[in-house]
VMD Tcl script that draws the C-alpha trace (Angstrom):
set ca {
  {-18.30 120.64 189.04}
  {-16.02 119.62 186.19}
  {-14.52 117.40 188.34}
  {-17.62 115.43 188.69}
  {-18.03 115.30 185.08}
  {-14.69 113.69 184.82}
  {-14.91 111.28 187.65}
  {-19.04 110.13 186.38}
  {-20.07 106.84 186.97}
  {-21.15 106.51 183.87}
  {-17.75 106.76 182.72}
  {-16.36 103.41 184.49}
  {-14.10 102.57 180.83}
  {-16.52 99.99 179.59}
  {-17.10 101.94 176.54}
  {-13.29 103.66 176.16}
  {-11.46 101.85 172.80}
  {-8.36 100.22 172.76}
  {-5.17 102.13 172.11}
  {-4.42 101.58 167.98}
  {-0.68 101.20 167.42}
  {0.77 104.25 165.24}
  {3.82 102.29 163.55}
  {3.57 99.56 161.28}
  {0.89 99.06 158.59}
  {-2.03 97.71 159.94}
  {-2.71 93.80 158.49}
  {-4.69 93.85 155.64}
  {-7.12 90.99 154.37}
  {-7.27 89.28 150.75}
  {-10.20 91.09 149.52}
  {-8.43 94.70 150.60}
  {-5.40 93.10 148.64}
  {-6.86 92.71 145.84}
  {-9.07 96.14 145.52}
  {-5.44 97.85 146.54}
  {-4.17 95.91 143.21}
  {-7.02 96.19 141.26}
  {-7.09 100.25 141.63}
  {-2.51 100.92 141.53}
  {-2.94 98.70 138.43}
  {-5.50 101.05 136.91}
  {-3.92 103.73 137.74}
  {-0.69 102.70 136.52}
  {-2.31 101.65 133.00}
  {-3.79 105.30 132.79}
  {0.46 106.22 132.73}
  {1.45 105.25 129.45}
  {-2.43 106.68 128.18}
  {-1.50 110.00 129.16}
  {1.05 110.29 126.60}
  {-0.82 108.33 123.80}
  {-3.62 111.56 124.75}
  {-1.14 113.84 124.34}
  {0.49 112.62 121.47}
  {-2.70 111.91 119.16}
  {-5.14 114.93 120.50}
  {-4.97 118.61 119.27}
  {-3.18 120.23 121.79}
  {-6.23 122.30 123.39}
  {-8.09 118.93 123.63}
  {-5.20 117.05 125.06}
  {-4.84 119.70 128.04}
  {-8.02 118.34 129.09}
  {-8.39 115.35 128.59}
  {-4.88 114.92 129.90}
  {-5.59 116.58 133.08}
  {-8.29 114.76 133.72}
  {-7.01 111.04 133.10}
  {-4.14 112.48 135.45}
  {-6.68 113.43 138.19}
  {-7.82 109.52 137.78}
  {-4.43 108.18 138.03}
  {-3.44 109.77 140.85}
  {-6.85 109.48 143.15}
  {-6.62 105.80 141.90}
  {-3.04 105.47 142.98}
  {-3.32 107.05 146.19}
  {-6.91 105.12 147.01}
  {-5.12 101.34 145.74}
  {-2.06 102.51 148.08}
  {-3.93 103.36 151.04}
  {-6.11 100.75 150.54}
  {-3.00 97.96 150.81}
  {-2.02 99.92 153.73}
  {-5.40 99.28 155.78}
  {-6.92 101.75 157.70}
  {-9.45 104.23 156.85}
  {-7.45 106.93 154.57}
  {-8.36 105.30 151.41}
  {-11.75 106.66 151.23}
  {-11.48 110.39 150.09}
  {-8.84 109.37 147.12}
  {-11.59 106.57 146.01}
  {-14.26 109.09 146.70}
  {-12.78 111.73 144.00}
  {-11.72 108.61 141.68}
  {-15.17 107.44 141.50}
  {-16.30 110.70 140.94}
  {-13.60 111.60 137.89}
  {-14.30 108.07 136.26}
  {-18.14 108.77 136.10}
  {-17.88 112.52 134.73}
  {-14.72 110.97 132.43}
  {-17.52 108.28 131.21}
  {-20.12 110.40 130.65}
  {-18.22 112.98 128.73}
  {-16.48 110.64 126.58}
  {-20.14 109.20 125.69}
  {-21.58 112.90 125.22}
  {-18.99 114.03 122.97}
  {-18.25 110.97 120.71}
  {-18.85 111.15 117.33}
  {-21.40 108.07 116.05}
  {-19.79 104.90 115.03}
  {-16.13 103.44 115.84}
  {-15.69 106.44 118.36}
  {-18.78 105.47 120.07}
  {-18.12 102.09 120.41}
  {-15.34 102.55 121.58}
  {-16.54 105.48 124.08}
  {-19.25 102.52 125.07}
  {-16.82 100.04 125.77}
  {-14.41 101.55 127.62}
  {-17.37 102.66 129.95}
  {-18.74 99.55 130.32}
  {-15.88 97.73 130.93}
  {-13.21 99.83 132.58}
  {-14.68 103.48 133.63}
  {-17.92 102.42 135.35}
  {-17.11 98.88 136.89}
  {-13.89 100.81 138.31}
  {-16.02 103.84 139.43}
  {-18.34 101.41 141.32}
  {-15.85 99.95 143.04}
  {-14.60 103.23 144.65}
  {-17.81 104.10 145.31}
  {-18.16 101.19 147.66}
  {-14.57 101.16 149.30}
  {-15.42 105.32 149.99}
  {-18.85 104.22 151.73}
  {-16.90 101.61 154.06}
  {-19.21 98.77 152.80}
  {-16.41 96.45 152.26}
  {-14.44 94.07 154.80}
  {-11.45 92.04 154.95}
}
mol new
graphics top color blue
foreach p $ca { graphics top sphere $p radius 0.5 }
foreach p [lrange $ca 0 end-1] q [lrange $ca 1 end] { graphics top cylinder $p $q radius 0.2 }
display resetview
């Protein structure tokens, strides 16, 4: 009986896929190219922030924040470098960084103090934390090609 299943008619290789290489990075278009820069770039900006955090925050305040920004720099790291890469892999890293950016934005606006510190809190979520975070939210649903 098993054998039957294996030898079906139905399964005449019409519908098998092609073998995928394993070596080699797979080509990667000009719009993957530049999301995979756009998102190492931001991660590697959040580097030299991490120590400006630490160095400027009370040090039970800096833990956290600290750890967090980290969290983003690495899920953006690993998503950009995946990304460049091609493939599929890039989606869980830009999954979590999309998540981080978002809670990191909406904290920062909860908790700033009226005036400079929530303009600034308003800026940088308007032009870095949530355009970022909507961008990884895209590239982790598989909308994008190229």
């Amino acid at each position: 009986m098993a054998l039957i299943a294996f030898n079906s008619p139905a399964d005449d290789g019409r519908y098998a896929t092609p073998p995928v290489a394993c070596h080699g990075p797979a080509r990667v278009g000009a719009a993957r190219r530049w999301q995979g820069r756009i998102l190492a770039c931001a991660g590697l900006a959040l580097l030299p922030w991490l120590g400006y955090l630490a160095g400027t925050l009370p040090p039970a305040e800096a833990a956290a924040w600290v750890a967090l920004d980290a969290l983003e720099a690495a899920a953006l790291l690993t998503a950009g470098t995946l990304l460049l890469r091609g493939g599929h892999r890039h989606r869980a890293p830009a999954t979590a960084a999309a998540v981080l950016l978002l809670a990191d934005a909406g904290i920062d606006l909860a908790t700033a103090a009226p005036g400079p510190e929530l303009a600034t809190a308003i800026a940088m979520a308007v032009a870095a934390e949530l355009p970022l975070a909507a961008l990884c939210a895209w590239l982790a649903a598989g909308r994008s090609r190229g």
